[in-house]
PQR file of N, CA, C, O and H, with PARSE charges and radii, in Angstrom:
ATOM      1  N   UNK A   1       0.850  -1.187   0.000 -0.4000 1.5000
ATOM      2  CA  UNK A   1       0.000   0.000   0.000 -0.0000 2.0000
ATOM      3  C   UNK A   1       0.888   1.241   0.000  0.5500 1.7000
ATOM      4  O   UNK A   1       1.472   1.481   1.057 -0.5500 1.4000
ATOM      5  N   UNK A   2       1.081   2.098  -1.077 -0.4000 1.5000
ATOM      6  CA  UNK A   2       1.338   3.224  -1.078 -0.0000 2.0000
ATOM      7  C   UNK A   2       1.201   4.555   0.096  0.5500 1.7000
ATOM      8  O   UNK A   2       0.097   4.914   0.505 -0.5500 1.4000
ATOM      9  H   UNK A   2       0.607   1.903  -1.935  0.4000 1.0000
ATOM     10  N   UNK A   3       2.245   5.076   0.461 -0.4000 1.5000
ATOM     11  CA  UNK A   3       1.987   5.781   1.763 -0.0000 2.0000
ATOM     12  C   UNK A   3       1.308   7.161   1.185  0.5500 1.7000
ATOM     13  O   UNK A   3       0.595   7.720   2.019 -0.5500 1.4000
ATOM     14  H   UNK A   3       3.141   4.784   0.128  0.4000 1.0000
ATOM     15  N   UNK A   4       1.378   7.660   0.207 -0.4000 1.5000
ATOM     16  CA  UNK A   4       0.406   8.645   0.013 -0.0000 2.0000
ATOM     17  C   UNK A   4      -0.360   8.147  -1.406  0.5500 1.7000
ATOM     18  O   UNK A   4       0.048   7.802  -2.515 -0.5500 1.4000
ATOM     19  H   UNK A   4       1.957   7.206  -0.470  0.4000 1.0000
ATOM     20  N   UNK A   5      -2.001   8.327  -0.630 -0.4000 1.5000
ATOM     21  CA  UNK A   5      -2.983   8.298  -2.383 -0.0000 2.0000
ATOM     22  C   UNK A   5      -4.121   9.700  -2.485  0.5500 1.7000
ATOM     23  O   UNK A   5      -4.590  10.585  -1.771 -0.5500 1.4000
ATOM     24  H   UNK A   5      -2.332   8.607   0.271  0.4000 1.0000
ATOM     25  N   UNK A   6      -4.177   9.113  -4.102 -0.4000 1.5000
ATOM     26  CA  UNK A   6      -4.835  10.402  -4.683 -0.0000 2.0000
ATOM     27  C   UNK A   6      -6.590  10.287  -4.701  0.5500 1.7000
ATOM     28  O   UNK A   6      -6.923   9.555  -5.633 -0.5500 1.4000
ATOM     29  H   UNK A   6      -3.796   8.394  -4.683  0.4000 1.0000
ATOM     30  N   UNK A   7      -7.725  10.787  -3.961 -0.4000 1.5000
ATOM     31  CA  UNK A   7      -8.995  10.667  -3.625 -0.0000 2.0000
ATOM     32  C   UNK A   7      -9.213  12.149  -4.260  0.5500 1.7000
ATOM     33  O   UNK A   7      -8.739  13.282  -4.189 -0.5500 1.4000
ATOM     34  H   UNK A   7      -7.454  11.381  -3.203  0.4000 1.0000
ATOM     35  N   UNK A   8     -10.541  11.197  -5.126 -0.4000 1.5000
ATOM     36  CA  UNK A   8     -11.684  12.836  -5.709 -0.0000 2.0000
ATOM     37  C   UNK A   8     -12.746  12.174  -5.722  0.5500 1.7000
ATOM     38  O   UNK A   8     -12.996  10.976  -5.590 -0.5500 1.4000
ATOM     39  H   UNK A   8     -10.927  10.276  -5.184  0.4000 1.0000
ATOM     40  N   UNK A   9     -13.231  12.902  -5.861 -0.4000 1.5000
ATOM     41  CA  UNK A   9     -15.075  12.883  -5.661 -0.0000 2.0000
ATOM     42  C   UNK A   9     -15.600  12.772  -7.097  0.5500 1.7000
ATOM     43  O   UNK A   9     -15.131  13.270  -8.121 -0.5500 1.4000
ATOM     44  H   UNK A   9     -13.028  13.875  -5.968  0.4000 1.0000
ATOM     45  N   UNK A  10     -16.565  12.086  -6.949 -0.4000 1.5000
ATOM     46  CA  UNK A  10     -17.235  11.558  -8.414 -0.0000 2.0000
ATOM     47  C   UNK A  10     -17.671  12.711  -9.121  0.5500 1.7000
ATOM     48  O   UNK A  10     -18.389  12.514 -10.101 -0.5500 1.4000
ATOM     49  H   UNK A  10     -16.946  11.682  -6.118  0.4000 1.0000
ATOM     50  N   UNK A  11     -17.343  13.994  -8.780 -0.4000 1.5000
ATOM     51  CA  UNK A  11     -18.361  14.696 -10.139 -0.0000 2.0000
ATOM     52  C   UNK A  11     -16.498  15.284 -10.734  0.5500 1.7000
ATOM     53  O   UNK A  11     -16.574  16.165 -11.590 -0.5500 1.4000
ATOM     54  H   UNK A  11     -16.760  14.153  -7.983  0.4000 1.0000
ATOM     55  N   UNK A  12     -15.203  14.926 -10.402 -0.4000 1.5000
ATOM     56  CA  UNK A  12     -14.104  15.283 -11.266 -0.0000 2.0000
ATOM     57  C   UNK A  12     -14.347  14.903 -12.685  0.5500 1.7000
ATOM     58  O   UNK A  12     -15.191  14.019 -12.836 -0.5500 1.4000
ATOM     59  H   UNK A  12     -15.142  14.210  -9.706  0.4000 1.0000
ATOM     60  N   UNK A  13     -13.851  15.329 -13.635 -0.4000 1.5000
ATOM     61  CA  UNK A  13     -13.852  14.936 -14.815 -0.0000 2.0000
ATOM     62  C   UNK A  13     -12.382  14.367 -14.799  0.5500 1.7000
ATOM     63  O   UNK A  13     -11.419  15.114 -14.626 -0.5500 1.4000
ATOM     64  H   UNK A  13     -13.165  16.047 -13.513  0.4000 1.0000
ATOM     65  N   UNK A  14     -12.279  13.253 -14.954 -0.4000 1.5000
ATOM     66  CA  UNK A  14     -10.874  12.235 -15.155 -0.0000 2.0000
ATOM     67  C   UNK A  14     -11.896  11.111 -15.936  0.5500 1.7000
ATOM     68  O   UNK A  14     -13.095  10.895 -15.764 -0.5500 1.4000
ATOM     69  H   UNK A  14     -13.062  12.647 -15.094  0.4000 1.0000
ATOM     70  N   UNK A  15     -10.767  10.399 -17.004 -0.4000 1.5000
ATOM     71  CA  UNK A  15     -11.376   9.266 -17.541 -0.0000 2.0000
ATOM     72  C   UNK A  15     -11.185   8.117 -16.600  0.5500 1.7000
ATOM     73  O   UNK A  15     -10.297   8.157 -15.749 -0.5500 1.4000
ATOM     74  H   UNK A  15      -9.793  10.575 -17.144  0.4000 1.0000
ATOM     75  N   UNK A  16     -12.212   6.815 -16.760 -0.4000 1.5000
ATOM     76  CA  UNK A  16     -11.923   6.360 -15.663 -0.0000 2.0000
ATOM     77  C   UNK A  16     -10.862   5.532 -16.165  0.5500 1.7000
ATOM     78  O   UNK A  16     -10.233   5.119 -15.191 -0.5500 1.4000
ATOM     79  H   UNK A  16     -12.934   6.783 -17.451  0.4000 1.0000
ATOM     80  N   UNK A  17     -10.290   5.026 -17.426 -0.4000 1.5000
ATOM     81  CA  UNK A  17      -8.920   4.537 -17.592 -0.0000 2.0000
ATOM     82  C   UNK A  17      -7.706   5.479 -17.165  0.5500 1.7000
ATOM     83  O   UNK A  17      -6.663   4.831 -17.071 -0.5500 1.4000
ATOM     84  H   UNK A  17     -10.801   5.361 -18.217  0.4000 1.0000
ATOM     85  N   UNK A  18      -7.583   6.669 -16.917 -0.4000 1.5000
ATOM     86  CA  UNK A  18      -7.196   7.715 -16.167 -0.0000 2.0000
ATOM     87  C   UNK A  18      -7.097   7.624 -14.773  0.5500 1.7000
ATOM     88  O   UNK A  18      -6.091   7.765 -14.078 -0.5500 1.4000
ATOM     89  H   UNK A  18      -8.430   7.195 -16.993  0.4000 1.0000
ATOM     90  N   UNK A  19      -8.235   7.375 -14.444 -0.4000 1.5000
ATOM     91  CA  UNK A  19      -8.258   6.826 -12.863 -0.0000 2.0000
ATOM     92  C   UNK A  19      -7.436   5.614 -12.262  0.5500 1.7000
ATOM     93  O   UNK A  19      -6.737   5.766 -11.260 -0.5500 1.4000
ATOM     94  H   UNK A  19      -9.052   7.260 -15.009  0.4000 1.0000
ATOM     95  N   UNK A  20      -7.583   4.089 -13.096 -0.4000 1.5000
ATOM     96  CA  UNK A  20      -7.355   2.922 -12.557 -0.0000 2.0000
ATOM     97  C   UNK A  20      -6.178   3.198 -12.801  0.5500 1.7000
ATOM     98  O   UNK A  20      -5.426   3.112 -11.830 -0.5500 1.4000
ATOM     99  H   UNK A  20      -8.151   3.966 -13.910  0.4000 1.0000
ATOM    100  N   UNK A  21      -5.513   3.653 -14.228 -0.4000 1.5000
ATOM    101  CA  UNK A  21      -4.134   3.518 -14.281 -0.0000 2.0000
ATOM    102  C   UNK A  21      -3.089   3.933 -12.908  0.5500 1.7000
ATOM    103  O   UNK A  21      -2.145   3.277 -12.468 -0.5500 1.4000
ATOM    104  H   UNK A  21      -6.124   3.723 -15.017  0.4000 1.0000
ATOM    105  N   UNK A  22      -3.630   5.250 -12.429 -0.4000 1.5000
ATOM    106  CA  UNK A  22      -3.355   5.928 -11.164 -0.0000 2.0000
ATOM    107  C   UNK A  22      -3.626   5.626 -10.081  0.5500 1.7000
ATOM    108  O   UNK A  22      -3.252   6.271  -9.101 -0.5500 1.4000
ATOM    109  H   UNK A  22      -4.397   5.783 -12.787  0.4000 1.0000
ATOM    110  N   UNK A  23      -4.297   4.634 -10.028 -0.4000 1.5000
ATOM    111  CA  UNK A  23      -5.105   4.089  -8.846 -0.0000 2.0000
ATOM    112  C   UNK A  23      -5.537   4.948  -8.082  0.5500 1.7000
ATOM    113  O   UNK A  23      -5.213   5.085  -6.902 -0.5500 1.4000
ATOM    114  H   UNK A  23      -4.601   4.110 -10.824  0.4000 1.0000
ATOM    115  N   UNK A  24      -6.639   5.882  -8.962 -0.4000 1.5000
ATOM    116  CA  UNK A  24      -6.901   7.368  -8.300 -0.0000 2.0000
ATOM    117  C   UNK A  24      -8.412   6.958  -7.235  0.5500 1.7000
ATOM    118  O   UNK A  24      -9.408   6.648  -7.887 -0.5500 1.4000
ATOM    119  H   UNK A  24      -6.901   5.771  -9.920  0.4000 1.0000
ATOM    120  N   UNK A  25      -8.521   6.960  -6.096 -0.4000 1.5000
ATOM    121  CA  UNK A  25      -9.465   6.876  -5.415 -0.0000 2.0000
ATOM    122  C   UNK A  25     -10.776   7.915  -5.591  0.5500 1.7000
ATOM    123  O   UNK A  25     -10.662   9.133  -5.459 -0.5500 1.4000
ATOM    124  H   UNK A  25      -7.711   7.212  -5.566  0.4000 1.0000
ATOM    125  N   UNK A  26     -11.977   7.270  -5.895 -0.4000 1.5000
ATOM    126  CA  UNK A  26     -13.420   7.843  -6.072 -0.0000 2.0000
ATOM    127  C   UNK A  26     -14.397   7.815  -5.785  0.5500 1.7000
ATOM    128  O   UNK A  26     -15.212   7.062  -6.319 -0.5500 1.4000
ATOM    129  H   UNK A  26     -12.070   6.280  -6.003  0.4000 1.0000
ATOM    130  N   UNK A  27     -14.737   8.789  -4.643 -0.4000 1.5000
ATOM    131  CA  UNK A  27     -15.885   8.621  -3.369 -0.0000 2.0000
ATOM    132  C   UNK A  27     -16.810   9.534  -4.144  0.5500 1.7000
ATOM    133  O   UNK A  27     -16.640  10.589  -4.754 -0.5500 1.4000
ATOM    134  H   UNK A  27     -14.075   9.401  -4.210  0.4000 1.0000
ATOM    135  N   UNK A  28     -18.046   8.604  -3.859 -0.4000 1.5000
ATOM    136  CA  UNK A  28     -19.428   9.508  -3.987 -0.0000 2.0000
ATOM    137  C   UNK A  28     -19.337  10.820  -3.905  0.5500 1.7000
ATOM    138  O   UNK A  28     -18.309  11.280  -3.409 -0.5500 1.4000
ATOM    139  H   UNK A  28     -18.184   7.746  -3.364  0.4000 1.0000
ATOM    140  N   UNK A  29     -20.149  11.521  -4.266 -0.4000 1.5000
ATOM    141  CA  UNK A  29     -20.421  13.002  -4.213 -0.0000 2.0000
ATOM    142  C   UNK A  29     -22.214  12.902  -4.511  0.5500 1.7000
ATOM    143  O   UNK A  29     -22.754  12.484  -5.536 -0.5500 1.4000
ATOM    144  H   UNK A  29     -20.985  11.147  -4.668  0.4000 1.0000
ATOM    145  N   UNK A  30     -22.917  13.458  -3.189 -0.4000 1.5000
ATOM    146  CA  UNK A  30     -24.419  13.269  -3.107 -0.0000 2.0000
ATOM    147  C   UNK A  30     -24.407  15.037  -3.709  0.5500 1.7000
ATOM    148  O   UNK A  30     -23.501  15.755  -3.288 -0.5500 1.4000
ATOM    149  H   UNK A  30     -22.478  13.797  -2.357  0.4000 1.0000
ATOM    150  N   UNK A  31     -25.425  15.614  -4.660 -0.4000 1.5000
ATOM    151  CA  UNK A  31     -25.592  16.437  -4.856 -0.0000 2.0000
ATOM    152  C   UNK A  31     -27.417  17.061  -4.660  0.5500 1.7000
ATOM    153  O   UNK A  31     -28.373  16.629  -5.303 -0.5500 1.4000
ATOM    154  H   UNK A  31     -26.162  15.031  -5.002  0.4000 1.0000
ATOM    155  N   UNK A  32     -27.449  17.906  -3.837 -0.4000 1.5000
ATOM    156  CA  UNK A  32     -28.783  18.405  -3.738 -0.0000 2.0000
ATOM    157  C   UNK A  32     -28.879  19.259  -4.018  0.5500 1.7000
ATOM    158  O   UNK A  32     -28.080  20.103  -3.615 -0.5500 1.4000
ATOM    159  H   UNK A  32     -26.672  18.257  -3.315  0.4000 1.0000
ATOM    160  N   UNK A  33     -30.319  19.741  -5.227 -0.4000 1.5000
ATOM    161  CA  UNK A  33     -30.798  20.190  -5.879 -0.0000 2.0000
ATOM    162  C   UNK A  33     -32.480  20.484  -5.683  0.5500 1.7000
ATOM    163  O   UNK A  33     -33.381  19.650  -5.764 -0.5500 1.4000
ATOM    164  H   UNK A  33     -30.969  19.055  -5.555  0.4000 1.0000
ATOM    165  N   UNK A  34     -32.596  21.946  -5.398 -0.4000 1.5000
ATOM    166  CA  UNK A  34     -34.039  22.174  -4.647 -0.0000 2.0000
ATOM    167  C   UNK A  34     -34.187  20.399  -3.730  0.5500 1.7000
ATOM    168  O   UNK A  34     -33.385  19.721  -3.089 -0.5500 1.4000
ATOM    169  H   UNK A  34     -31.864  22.624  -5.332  0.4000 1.0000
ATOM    170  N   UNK A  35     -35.693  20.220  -4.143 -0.4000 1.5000
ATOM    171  CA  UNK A  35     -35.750  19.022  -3.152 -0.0000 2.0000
ATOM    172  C   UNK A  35     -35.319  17.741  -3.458  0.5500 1.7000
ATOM    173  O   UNK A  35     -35.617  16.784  -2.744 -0.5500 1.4000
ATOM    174  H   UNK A  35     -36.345  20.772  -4.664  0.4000 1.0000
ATOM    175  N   UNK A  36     -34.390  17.601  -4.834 -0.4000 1.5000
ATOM    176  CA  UNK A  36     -34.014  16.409  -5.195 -0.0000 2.0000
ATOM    177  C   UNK A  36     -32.733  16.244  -4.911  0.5500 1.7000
ATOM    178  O   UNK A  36     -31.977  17.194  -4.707 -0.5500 1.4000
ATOM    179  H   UNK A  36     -34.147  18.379  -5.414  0.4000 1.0000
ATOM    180  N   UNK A  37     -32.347  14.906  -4.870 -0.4000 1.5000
ATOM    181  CA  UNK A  37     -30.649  14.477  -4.266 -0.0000 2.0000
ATOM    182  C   UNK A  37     -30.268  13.338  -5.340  0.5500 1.7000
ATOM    183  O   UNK A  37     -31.027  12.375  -5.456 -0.5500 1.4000
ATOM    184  H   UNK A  37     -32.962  14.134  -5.036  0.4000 1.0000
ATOM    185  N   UNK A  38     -29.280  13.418  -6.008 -0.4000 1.5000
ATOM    186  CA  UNK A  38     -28.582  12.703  -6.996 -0.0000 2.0000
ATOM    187  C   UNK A  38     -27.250  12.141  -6.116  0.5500 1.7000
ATOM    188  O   UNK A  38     -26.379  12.734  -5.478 -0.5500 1.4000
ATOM    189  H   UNK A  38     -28.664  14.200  -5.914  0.4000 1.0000
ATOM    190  N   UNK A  39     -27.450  11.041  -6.327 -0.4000 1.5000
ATOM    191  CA  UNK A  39     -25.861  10.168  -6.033 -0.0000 2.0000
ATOM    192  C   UNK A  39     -25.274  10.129  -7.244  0.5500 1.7000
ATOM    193  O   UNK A  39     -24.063  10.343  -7.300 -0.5500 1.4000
ATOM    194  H   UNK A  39     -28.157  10.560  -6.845  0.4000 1.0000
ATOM    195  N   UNK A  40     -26.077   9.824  -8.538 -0.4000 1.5000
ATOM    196  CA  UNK A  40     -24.515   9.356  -9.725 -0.0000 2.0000
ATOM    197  C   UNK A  40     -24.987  10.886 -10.350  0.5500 1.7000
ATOM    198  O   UNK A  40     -25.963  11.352  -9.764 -0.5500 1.4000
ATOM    199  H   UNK A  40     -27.061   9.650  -8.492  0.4000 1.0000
ATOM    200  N   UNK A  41     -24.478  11.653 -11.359 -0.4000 1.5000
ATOM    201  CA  UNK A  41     -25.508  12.505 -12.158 -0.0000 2.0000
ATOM    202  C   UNK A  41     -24.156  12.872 -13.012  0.5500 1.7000
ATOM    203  O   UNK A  41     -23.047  13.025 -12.499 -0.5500 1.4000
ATOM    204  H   UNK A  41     -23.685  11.274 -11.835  0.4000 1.0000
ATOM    205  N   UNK A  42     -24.537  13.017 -14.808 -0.4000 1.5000
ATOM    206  CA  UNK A  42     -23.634  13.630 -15.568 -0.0000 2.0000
ATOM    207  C   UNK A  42     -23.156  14.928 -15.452  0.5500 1.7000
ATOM    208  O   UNK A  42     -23.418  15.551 -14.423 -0.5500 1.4000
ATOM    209  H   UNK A  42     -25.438  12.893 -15.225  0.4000 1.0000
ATOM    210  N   UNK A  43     -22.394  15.524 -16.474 -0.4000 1.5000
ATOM    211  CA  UNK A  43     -22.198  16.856 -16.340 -0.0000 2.0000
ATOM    212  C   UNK A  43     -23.052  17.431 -16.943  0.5500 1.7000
ATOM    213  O   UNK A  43     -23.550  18.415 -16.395 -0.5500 1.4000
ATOM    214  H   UNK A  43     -22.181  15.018 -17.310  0.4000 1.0000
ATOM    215  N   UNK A  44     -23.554  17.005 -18.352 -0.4000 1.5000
ATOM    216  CA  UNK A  44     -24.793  17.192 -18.933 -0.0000 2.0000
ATOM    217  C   UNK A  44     -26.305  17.461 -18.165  0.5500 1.7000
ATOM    218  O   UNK A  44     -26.941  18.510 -18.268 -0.5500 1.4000
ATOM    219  H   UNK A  44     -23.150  16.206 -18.797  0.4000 1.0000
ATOM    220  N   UNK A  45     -26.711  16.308 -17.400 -0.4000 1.5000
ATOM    221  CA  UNK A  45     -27.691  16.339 -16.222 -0.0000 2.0000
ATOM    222  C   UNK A  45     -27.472  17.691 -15.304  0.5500 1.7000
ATOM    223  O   UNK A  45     -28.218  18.653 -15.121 -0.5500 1.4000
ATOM    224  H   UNK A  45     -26.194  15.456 -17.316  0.4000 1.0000
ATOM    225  N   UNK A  46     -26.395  17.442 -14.889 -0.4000 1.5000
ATOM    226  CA  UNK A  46     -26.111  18.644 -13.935 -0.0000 2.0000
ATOM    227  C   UNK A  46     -26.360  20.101 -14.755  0.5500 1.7000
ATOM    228  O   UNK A  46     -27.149  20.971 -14.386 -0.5500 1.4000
ATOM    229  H   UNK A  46     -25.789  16.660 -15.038  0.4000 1.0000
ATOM    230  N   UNK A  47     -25.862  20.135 -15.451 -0.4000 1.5000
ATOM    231  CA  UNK A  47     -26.135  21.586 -16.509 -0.0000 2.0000
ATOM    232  C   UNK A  47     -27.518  21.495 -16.603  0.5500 1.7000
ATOM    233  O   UNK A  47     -28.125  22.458 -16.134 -0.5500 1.4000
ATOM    234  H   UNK A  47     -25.222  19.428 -15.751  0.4000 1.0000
ATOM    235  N   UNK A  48     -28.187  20.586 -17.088 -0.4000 1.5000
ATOM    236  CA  UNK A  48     -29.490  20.929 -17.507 -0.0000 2.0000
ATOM    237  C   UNK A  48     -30.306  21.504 -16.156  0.5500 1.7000
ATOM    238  O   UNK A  48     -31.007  22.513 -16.219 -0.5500 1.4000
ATOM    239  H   UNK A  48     -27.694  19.803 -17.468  0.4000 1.0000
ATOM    240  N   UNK A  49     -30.148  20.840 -15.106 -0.4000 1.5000
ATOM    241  CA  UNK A  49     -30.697  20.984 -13.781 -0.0000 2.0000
ATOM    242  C   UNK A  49     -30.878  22.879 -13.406  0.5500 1.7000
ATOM    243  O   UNK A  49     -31.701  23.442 -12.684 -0.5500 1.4000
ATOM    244  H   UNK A  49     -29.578  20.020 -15.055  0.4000 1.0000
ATOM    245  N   UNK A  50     -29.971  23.338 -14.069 -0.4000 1.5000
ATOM    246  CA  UNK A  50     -29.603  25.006 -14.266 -0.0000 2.0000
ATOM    247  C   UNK A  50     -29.996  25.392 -15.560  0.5500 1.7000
ATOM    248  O   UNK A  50     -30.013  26.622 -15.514 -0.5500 1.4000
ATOM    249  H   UNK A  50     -29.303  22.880 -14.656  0.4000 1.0000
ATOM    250  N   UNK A  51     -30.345  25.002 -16.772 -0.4000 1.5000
ATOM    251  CA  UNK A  51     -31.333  25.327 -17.621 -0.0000 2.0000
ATOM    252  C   UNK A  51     -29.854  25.768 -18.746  0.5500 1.7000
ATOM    253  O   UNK A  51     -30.026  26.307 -19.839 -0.5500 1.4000
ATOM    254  H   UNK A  51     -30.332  24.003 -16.809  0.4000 1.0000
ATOM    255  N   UNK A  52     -28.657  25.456 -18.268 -0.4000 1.5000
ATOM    256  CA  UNK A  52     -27.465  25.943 -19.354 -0.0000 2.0000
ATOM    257  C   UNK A  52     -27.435  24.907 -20.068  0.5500 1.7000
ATOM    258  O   UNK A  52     -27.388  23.709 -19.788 -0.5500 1.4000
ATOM    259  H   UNK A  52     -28.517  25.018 -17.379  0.4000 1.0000
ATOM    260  N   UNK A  53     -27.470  25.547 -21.142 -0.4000 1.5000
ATOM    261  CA  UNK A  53     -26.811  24.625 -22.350 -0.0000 2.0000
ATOM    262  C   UNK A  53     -25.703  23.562 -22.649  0.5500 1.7000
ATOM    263  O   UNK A  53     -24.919  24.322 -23.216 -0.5500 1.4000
ATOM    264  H   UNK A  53     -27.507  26.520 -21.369  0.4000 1.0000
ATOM    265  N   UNK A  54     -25.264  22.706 -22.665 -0.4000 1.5000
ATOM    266  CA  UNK A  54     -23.828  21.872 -22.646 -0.0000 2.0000
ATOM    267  C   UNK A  54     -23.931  21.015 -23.622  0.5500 1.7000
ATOM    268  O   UNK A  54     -24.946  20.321 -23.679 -0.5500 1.4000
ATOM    269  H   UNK A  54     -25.902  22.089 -22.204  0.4000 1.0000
ATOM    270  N   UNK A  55     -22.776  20.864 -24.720 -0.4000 1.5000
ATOM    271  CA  UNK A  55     -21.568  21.257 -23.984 -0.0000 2.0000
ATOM    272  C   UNK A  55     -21.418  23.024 -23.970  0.5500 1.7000
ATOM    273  O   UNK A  55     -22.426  23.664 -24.270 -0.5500 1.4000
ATOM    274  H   UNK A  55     -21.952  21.428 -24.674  0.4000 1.0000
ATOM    275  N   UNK A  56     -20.481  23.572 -23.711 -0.4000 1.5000
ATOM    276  CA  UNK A  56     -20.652  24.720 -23.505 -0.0000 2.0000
ATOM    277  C   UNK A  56     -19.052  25.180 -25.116  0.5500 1.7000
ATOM    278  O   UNK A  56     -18.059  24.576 -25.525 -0.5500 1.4000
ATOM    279  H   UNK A  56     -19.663  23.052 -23.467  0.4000 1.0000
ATOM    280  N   UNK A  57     -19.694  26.451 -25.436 -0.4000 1.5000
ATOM    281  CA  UNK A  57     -19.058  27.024 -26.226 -0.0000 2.0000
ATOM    282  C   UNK A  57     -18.126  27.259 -25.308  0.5500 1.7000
ATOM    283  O   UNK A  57     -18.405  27.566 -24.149 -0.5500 1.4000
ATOM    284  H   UNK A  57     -20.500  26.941 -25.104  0.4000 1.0000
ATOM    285  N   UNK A  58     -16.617  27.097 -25.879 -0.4000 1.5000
ATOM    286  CA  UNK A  58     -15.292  27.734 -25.887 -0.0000 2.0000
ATOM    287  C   UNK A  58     -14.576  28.218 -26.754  0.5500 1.7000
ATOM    288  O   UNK A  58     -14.396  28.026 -27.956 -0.5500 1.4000
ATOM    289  H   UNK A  58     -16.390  26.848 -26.820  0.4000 1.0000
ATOM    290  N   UNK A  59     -14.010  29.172 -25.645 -0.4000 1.5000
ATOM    291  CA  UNK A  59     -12.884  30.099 -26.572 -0.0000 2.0000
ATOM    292  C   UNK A  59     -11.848  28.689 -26.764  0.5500 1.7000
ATOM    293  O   UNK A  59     -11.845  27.631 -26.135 -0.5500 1.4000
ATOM    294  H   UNK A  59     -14.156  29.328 -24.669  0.4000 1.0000
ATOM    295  N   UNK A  60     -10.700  29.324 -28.286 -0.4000 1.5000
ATOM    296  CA  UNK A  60      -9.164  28.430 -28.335 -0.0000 2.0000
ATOM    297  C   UNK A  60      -8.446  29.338 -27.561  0.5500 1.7000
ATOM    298  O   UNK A  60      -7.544  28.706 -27.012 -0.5500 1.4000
ATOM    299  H   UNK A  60     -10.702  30.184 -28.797  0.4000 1.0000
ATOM    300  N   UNK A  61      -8.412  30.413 -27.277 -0.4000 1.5000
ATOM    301  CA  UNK A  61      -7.997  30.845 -26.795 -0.0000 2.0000
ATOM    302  C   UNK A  61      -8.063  32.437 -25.624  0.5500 1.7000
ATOM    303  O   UNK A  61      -9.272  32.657 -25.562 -0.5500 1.4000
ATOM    304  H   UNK A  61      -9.146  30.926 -27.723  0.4000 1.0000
ATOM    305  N   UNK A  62      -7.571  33.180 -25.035 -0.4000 1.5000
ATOM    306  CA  UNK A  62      -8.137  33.834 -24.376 -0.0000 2.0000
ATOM    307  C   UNK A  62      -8.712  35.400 -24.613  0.5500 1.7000
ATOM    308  O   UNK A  62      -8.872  35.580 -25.821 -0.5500 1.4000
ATOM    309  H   UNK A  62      -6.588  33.002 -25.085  0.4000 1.0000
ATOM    310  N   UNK A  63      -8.976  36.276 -24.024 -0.4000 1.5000
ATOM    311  CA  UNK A  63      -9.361  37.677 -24.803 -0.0000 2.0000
ATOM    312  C   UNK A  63      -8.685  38.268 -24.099  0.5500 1.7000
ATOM    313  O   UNK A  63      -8.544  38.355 -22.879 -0.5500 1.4000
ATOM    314  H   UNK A  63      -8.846  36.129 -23.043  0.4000 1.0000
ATOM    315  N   UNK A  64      -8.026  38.912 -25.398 -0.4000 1.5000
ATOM    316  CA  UNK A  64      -7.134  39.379 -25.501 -0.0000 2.0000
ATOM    317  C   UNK A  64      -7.029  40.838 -24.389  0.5500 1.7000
ATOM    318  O   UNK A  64      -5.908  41.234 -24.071 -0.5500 1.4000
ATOM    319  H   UNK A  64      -8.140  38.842 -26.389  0.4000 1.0000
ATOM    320  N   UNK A  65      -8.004  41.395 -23.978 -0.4000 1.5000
ATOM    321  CA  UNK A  65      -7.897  42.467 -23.158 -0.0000 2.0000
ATOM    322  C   UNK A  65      -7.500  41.600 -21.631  0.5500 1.7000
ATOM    323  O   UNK A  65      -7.183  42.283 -20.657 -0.5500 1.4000
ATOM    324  H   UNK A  65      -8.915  41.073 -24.236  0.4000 1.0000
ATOM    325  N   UNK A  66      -7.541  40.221 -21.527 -0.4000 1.5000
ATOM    326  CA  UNK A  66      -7.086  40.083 -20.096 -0.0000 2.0000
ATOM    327  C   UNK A  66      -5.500  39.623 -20.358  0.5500 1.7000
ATOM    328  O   UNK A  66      -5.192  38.843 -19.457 -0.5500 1.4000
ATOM    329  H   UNK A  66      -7.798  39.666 -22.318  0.4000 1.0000
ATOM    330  N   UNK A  67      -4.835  39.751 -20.911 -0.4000 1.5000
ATOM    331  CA  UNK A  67      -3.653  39.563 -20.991 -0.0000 2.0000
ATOM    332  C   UNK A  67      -2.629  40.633 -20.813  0.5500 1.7000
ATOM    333  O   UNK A  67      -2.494  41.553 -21.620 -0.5500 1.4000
ATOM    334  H   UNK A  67      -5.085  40.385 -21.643  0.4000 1.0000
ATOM    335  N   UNK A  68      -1.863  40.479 -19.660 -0.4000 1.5000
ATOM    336  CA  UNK A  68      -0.774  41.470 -18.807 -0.0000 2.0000
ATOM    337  C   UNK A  68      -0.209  42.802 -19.667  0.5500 1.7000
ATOM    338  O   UNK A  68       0.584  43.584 -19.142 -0.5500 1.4000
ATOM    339  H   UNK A  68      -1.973  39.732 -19.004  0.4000 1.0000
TER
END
């Protein structure tokens, strides 16, 4: 047993071949929502639950007025 490991909570985005390779540890995450409670839920689900659209438009890159 490894003296230090790596634990996240199920709503991280890691693949889970990402995970096992790392032997990355992955505890539930209960999410409540007005009066409903989700144990597994997508990112998709979750977005919709907020009425946003997903996937979500991105920039390639950043704008240009926040740059130093």
């Amino acid at each position: 047993m490894p003296d230090i490991s790596v634990v996240t909570d199920s709503a991280c985005d890691l693949m889970p071949d990402f995970e096992q390779a790392r032997d990355i540890r992955v505890v539930p995450l209960t999410i409540r929502f007005g009066g409903q409670e989700f144990d597994a839920i997508s990112a998709k689900e979750f977005w919709d639950l907020h009425g946003v659209r997903f996937p979500f438009r991105c920039r390639s890159t950043r704008n240009p007025a926040f740059l130093g």
